[in-house]
N, C-alpha and C positions, 0 to 999 in steps of 0.2 A: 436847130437840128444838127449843125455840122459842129455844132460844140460839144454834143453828147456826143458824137462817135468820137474825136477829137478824144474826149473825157475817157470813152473806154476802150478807148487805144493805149492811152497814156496807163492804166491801170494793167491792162495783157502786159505790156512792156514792163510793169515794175516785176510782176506775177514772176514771168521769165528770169528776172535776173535774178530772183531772190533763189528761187529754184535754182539758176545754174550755179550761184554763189554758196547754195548749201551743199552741193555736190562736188567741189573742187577738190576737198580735201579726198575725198575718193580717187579720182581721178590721178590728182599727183599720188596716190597711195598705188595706183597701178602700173605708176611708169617706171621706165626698167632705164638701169644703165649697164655699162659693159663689165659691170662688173656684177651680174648676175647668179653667180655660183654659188653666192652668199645672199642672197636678195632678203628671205625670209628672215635673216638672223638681223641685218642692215636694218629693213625696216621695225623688226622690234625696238631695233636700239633708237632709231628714227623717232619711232612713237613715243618711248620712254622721255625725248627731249622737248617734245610737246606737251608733256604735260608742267613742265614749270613754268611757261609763258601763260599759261592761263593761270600760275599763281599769283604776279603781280597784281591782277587786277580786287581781289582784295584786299591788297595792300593800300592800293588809291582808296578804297573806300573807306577803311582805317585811317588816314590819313587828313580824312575831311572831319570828324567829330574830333579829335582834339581838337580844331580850329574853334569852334565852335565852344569846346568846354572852357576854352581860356575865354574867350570870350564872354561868356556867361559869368566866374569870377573878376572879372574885370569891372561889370556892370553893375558889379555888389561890393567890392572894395572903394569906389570911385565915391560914394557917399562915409566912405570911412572918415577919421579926423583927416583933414588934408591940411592941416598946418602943422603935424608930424610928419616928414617922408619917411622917418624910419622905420615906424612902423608897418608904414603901408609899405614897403620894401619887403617887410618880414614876412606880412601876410598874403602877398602875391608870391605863390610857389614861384613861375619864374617873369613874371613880366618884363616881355623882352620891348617894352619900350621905356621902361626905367630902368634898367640894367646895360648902358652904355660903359660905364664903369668897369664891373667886373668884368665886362666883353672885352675890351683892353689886357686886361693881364691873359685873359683868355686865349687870343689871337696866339700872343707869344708859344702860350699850352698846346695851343695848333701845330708851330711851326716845330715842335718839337718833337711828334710823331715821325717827321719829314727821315732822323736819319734812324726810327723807329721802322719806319717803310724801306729804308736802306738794308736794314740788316733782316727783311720778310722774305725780300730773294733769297736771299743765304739760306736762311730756314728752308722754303720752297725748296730749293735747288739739293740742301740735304735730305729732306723726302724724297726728292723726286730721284734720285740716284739710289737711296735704299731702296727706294721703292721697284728700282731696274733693278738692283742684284739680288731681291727678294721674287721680284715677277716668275709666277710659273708658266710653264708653259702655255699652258691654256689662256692665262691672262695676256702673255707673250700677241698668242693668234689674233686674241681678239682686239687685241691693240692694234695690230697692221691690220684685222680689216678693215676699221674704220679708217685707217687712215689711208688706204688703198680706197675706199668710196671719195674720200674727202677729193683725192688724187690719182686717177684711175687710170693714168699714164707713167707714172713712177714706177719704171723696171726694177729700181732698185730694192722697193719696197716689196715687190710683186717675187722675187729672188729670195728677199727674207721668209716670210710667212712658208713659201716652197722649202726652205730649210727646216724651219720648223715642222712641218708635215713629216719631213725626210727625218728628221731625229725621232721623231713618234711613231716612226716605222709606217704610215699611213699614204706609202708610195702610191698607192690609186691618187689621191689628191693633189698628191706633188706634180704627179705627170700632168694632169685634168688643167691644173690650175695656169702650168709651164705652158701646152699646149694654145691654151685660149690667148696668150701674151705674148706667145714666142717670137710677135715682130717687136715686143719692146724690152725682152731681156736681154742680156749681154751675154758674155761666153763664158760667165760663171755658171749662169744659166740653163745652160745651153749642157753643159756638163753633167749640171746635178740633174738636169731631164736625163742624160743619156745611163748616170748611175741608179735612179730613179726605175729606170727600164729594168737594170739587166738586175736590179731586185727580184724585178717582178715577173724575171726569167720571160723577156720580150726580146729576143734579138732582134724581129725584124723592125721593131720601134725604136729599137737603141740604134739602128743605123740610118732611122731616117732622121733620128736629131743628130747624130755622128754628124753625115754629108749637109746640113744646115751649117755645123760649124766649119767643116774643113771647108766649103765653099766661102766662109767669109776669111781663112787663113790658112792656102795649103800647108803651111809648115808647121799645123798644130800638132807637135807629138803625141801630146798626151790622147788625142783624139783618136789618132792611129793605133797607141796601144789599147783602148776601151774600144777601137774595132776588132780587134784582134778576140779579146773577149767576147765581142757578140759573133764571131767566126766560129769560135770554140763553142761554142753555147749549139749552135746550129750545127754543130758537128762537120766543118767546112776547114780543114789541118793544113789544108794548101794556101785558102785566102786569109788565114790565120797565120801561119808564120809569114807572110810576105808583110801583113800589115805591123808585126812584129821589130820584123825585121826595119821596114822604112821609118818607123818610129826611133832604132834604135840609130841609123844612118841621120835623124834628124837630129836627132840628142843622145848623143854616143852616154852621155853620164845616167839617163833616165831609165831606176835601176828597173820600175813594176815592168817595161817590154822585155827584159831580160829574163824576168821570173816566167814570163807568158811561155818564150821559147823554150824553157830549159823545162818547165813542168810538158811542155809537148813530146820534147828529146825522152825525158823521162820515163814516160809514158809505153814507149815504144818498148817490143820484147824480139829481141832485147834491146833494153837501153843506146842511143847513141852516146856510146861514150866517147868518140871519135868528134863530134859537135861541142857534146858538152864541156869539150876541155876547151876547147877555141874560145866556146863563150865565160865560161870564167877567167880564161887567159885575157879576155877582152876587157873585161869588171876590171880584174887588177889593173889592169893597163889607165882604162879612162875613169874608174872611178875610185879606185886604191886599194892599199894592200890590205884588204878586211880581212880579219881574223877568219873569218866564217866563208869568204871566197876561199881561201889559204885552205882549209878546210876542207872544201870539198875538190879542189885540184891534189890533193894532199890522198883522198877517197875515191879518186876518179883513175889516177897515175897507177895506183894500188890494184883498181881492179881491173885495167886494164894491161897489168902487166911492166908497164913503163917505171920499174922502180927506183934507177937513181934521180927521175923527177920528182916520183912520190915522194921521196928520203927528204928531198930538199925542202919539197912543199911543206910535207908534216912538220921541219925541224922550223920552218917557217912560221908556221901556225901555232905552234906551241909558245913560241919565244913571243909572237902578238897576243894569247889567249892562254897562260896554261892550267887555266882550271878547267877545261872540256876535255872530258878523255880520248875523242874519237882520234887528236893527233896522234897520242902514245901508241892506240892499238892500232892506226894504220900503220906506225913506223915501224911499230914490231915486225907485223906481217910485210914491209917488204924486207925488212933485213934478213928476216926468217930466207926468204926466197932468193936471196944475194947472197947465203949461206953463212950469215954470222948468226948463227943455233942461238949460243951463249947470249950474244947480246940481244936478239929478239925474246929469248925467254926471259932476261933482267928487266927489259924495256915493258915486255905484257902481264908480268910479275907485278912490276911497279902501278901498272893503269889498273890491273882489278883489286889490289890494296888502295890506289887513292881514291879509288872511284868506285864502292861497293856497289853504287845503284845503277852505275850501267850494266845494263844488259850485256850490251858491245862487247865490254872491256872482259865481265866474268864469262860469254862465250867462246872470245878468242883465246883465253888464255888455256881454259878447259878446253878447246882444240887440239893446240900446241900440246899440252899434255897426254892427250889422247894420244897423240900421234906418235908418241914418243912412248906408248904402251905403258901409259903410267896413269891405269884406269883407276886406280880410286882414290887420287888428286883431282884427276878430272870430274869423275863422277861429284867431287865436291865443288867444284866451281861452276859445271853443269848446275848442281841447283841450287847458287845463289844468285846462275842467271834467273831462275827460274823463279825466284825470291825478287827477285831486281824488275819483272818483268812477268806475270803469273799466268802472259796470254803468247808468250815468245815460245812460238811450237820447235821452232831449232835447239832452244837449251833445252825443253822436253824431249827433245829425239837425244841430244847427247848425251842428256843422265839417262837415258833406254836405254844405249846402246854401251854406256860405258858401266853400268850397274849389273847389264847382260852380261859383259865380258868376264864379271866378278860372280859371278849369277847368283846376283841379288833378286830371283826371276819376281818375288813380290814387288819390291819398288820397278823395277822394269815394264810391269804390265801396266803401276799406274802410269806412271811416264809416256808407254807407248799410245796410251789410251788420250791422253792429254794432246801427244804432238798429232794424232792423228782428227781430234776435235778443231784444234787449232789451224790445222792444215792436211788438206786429205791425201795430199803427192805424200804424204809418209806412210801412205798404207805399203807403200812396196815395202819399206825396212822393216813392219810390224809383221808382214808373210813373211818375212824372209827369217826373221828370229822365230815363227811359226816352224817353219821348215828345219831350222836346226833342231828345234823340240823334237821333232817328229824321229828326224834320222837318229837324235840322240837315245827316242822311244823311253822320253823322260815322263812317264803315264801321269805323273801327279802334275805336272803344267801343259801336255799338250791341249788338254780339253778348253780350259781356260783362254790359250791365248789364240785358238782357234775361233769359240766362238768372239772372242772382243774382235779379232782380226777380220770375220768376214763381215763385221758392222761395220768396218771401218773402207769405207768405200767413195770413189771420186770419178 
């Protein structure tokens, strides 16, 4: 009696484990690692590698009937002539028990693969490098994820694939991905989270990986200036120029916090041109004499009136860069204003001949012209700015107003119509040549440039 239960105990107990053993694979099929984001795609590729281990096993089975078929010619050669070996040699495809022989020369045929297998890496290793600078993106991803499952603590690796996202423009995932790791990336990391953000027009996310980083290194610059950004973003001009600013105290040469302040200065109406000179005067100082700093101290002295600095800067900038027209026609305009006529008009003479497609160069000159009542010069430089440039409402107002003076009233009305699209503060100059119509009691354009003028509204 106690051997039957014995018996069907020992039976419930195989029951049990066959059942838990057939369910296992489920089970690890539902376990998660922290590298979850990707789970679904992980475990495809998972499953996909299970299915070649279940190919060996007809291989073994394969394996076992040759033995067997040799076998079986053996048992039928064996009554052959045996006092010939030759022939029995010939007639056993390969009996490898009378074939010690040719196994011998064999061996050596082995050992000779050896620097056959030497030169396999080589081949390997040139695939395998084509096959990196052939890799597309996509192949790119899915190679780090797997190897991010393989090694689910590798920041490094966890950095890459974030880059990748980030070149595909697929910033939700770059951040997702950053975020679930951010105690194992580094401060490459940590940056491409916080550029990542301000993609994705997130200040207040850009600054909670910002203070991640600046707490592992207050003197990150770069960090300071990508705050500065998410300050601006949030429309915050105060906690924006100081982070600006500390960035630029941290790395006087680090030019993007320079660009941050001088686009804020910019901004302002009017302009601070009283900052903006300090801070380009700073550029040249710590980061050198660019063309394009030279440039705009050269732009800035000009409209600020300071023109034997401007003279200097412009002759400065021309001599580093002189294919850009804006030095020639800032230098005109201040010599103009320091009262050498002649040589400002030789000087802005010379930038709208070398430089037909500025705008700039054929407004200022057409200026200068006008101003010296020499309208239908001007009127022609007026519109090749307007050629140089077909949305530039000031050379549309100059060919108005210089075409008016000649009264060319049909081109004048296109022109006034044009600077008044482009910009609507010209409606006062478009009434006000309304007005001389009127007093002139010129009947065949006042109708005309009345009704364009009162569309013309701001």
């Amino acid at each position: 009696m106690m051997t039957g239960l014995n018996f069907n105990r020992s039976l419930f107990i195989l029951f049990l484990a066959f059942v838990s053993y057939s369910y296992t694979p489920q089970a690890l099929g539902q376990s998660k690692d922290e590298f979850s984001l990707f789970e679904k795609e992980l475990d495809a590729n998972s499953s996909a590698e299970v299915k070649p281990s279940s190919a060996p096993k007809p291989t073994e089975k394969k394996s076992s009937p040759p033995a067997k078929a040799v076998s079986a010619p053996a048992a039928k050669t064996t009554p052959a002539p045996s006092p010939t070996p030759a022939p029995s040699a010939k007639t056993t495809p390969s009996p490898t028990k009378e074939s010690p022989a040719p196994a011998s020369p064999a061996a050596p045929a082995q050992t000779t693969p050896a620097p056959v297998d030497a030169k396999v890496p080589e081949t390997v290793a040139a695939t395998v490098s084509t096959t990196s600078a052939e890799e597309t993106s996509d192949q790119k991803i899915e190679r780090l994820k797997k190897e991010i499952r393989s090694g689910p603590k590798n920041g490094a690796l966890i950095v890459q694939l974030a880059e990748e996202f980030y070149k595909k423009e697929d910033y939700e995932k770059a951040t997702l991905l950053l975020w679930k790791h951010v105690d194992k990336i580094d401060r490459k990391g940590l940056v491409l989270l916080a550029k990542a953000h301000e993609k994705r027009k997130e200040p207040n996310e850009m600054l909670r990986a910002l203070n991640v980083l600046i707490g592992k290194d207050e003197k990150d610059f770069e960090a300071y200036s990508l705050m500065g950004n998410a300050y601006v973003m949030s429309r915050k001009t105060k906690d924006a120029m100081e982070s600006y600013k500390k960035a630029t105290e941290l790395n006087p040469q680090y030019e993007p916090a320079y660009d941050g302040l001088i686009d804020l200065y910019e901004k302002r109406e009017p302009p601070n041109l009283y900052e903006l000179r300090i801070l380009y005067q700073d550029m040249v100082q710590n980061i050198g004499p660019r063309p394009q700093y030279l440039r705009k101290l050269c732009e800035i002295n000009t409209m600020d009136a300071t023109y034997e600095p401007a003279v200097h800067a412009c002759n400065e900038a021309i001599r580093k860069d002189p294919k850009v027209a804006d030095g020639y026609v800032y230098l005109g305009i201040s010599q103009k204003a320091l009262g050498e006529d002649d040589v400002a008009l030789k000087t802005l003479k010379k930038a709208s001949k070398d430089f037909p497609k500025s705008e700039l160069a054929q407004y200022q000159y057409g200026k200068l012209l006008e101003d010296q009542k020499n309208y239908v010069d001007a009127m022609k430089q007026y519109k090749a700015g307007t050629e140089a440039d077909p949305q530039a409402a000031r050379s549309w107002l100059g060919l108005a107003t210089s075409s008016f003076e000649i009264r060319k009233f049909d081109l004048a009305l296109i022109a006034f119509k044009n600077a008044c699209k482009y910009d609507k503060k010209n409606a006062v100059a478009f009434r006000k040549a309304t007005t001389i119509l009127r007093n002139q009691k010129n009947s065949q354009w006042i109708g005309k440039f009345e009704d364009a003028s009162e569309t013309c509204t701001f």
